[in-house]
C-alpha positions in Angstrom: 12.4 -29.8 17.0 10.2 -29.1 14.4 10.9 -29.3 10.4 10.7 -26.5 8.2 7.8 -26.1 6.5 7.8 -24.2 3.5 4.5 -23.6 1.7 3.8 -21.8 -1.7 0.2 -21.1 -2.1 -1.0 -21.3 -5.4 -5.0 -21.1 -5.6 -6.7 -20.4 -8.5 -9.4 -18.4 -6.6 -7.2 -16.0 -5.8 -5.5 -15.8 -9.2 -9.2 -15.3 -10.7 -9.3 -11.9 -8.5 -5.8 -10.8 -8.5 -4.1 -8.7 -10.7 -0.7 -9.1 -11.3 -0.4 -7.6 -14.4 -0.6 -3.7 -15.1 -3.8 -2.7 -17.7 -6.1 -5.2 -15.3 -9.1 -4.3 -13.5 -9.0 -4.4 -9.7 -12.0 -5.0 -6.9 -13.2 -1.8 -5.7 -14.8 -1.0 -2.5 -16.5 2.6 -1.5 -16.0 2.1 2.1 -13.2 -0.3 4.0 -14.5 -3.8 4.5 -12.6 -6.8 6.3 -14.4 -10.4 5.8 -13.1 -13.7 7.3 -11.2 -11.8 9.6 -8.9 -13.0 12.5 -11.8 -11.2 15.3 -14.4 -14.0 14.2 -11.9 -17.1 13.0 -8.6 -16.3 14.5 -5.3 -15.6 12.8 -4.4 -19.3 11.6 -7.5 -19.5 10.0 -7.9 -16.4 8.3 -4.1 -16.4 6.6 -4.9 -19.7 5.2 -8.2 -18.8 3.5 -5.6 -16.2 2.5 -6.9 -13.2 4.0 -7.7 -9.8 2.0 -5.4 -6.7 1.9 -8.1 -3.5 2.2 -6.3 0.0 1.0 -8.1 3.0 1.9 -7.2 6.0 2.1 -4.6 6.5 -0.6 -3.1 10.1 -1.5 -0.6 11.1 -3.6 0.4 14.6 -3.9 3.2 16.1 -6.2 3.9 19.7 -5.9 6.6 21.7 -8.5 7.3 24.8 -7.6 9.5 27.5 -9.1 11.4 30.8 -7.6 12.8 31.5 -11.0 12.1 30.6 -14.7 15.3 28.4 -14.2 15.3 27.4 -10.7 12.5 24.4 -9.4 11.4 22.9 -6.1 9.6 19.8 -6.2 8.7 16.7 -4.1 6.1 14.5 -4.1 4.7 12.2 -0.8 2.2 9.0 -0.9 -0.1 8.4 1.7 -2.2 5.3 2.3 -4.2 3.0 5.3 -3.3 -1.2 4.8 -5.3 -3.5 6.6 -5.1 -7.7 6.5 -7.6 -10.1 7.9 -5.8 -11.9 9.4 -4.7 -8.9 11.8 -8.1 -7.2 12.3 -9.2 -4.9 13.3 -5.2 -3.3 13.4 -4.0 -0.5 10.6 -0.9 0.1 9.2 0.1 3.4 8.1 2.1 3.8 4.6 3.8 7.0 3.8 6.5 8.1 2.0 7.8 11.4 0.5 10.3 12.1 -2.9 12.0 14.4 -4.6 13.4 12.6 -7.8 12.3 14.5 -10.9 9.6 14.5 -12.2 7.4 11.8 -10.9 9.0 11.0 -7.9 7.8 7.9 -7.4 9.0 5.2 -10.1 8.8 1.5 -8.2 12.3 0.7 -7.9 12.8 2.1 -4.0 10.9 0.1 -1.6 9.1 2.1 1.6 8.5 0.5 5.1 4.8 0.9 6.5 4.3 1.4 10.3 3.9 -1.4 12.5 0.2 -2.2 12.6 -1.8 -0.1 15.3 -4.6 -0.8 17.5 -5.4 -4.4 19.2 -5.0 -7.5 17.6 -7.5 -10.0 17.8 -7.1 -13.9 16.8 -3.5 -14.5 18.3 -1.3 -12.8 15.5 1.3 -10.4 16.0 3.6 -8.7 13.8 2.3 -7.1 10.4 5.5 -5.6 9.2 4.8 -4.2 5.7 6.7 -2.8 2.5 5.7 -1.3 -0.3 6.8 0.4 -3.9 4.9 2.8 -6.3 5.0 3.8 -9.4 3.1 7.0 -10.3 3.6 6.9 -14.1 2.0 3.6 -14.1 -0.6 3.8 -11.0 1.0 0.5 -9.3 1.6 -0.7 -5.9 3.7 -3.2 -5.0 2.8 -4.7 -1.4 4.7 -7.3 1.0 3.8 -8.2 4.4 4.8 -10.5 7.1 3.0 -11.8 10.0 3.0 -14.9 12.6 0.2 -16.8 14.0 0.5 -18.4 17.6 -2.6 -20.6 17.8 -1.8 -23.8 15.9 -2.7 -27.0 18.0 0.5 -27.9 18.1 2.2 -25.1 19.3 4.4 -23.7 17.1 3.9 -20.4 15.1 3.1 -20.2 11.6 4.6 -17.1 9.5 3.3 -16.0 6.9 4.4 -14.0 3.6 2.3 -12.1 1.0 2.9 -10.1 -2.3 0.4 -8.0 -4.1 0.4 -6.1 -7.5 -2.6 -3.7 -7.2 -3.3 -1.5 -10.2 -4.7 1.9 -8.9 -7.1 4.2 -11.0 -6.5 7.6 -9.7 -9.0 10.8 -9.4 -7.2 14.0 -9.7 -7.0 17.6 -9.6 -4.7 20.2 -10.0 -3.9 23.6 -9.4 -1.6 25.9 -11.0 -0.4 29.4 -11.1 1.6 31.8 -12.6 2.7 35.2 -11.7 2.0 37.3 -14.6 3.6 40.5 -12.7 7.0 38.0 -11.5 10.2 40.4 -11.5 13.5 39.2 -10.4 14.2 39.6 -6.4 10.7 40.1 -5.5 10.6 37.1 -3.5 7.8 35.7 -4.8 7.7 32.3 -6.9 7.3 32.6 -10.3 5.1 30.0 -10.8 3.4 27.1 -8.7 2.0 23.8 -9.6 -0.1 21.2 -7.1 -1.4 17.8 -8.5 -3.4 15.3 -5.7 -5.0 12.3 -6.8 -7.3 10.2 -4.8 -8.0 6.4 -5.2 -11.3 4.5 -4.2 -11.0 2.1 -1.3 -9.2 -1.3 -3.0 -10.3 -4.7 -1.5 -7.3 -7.1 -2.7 -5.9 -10.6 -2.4 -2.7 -11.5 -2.5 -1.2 -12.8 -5.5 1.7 -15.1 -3.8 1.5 -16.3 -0.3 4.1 -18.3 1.6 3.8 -20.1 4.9 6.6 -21.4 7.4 6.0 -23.6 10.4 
């Protein structure tokens, strides 16, 4: 049997381009990228290097609705495309969807991404992901979990990784109101729509842990 290995990464490279901290600049991408990934090096050595998170995609969307002066509908959903080196060229699909007044999303519930999609290359399987936002703020909290099966001597590595990525948002918003809004007309009274976009977001981990 093998021992336990437990492993907490702490490389100053990776500190230097993290951001762990809310207020700090993040790397920015316009298009998807994955470097060092597992199709060229395999999974093993790719999570060691560690491998880079790329975000793309990212939606939010709040909507507030109401039938009455008195009476509102709301919910808000977040929408967004996770990829790791050390599974490419696979994607994992983040969504989730609120109704908690008034900006749904506050970083204290925590959201399960879809298993990744699409082949795997390098020997690695797995990829399960969380994730938390806050929308006041513009921060996402990232964990995900993966093994690698081609170590020499047999056994598969795991590996864990947490990311604070501070998100600069673009967005627009649309509102009405009916000036000509009676009571039972069965029409809303008024109706507001806010979407906000982000860049693409290349990103390393900030903490990485590895067991053998």
């Amino acid at each position: 049997m093998p021992s336990t290995l437990t492993l907490l990464l702490t490389i100053l490279p990776l500190l230097a381009t993290s951001n762990p901290l809310p207020g700090r600049p993040t790397g920015r991408d316009p298009q998807p990228r994955i470097l060092n990934d597992s199709t060229s090096v395999g999974c093993l050595a790719s999570s060691w290097t560690p491998p880079k998170w790329t975000i793309s995609d990212f939606v939010y969307r709040g909507s507030w609705t109401y039938s009455t002066p008195a009476h509102q509908n709301a919910w808000g959903s977040v929408d967004f495309n996770l990829a790791t080196e050390a599974l490419a060229p696979s994607v994992s699909k983040c969504s989730a969807t609120s109704s908690r007044l008034t900006d749904f999303f506050y970083g204290d519930q925590t959201y399960r991404c879809d298993l990744p999609t699409g082949a795997i290359a390098g020997g690695g399987t797995g990829g399960e992901a969380t994730f938390e936002f806050n929308r006041a703020a513009n921060w996402l909290r990232v964990n995900q979990t993966w093994t690698c099966h081609e170590a020499e001597d047999g056994w598969p590595v795991t590996f864990s990784v947490f990311g604070f990525i501070n998100l600069t948002l673009d967005c627009t918003q649309d509102f009405y109101q009916n000036p000509n809004w009676t009571m039972g007309s069965g029409l809303p009274y008024s109706d507001r729509k806010v979407e906000c976009k982000s860049a693409n977001i290349v990103h390393s981990p900030d903490e990485m842990t590895a067991i053998a």
